[in-house]
C-alpha positions in Angstrom: 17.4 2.5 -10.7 13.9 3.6 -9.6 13.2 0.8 -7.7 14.8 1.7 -4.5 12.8 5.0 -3.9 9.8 3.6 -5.0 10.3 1.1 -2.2 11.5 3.5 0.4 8.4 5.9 -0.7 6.2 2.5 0.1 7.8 1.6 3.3 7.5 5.7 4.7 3.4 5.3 3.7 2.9 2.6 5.1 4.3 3.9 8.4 2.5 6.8 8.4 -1.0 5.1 7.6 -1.0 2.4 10.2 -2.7 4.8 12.3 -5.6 5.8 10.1 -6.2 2.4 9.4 -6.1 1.3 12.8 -8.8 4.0 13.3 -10.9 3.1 10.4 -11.2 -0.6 11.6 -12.3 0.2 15.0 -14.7 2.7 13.4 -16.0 0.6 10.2 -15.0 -2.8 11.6 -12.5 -5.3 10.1 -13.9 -6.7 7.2 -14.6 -3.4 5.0 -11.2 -2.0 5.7 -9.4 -5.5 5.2 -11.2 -5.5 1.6 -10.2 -2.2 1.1 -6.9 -2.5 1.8 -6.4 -5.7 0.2 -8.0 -4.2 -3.2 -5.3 -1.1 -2.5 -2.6 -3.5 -2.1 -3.4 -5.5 -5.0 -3.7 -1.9 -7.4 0.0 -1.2 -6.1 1.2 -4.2 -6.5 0.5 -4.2 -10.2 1.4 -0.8 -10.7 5.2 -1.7 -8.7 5.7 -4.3 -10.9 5.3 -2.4 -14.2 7.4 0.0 -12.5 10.0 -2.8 -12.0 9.7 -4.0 -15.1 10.1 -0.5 -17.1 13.4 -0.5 -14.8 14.6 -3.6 -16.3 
């Protein structure tokens, strides 16, 4: 199933980009790289569930 290293692959990124984005709000501010991330969250999100449901 393709799930499970989709999710791993997920969980590894978002490890490795809490930094950056730590960086970017102190730099930017909050708001911009809260949109950003929430309009980059909300691209995956519907992109992991077509995953999902080409899996099932």
């Amino acid at each position: 199933m393709a799930v499970r290293p989709t999710t791993m692959v997920s969980g590894v990124l978002w490890m490795l980009m809490a930094r950056p984005w730590g960086t970017a709000s102190h730099r930017l501010g909050r708001r911009p790289v809260l949109l950003t991330g929430l309009a980059g969250f909300a691209c995956a999100y519907l992109l992991f569930s077509d995953l999902v449901h080409l899996a099932l």
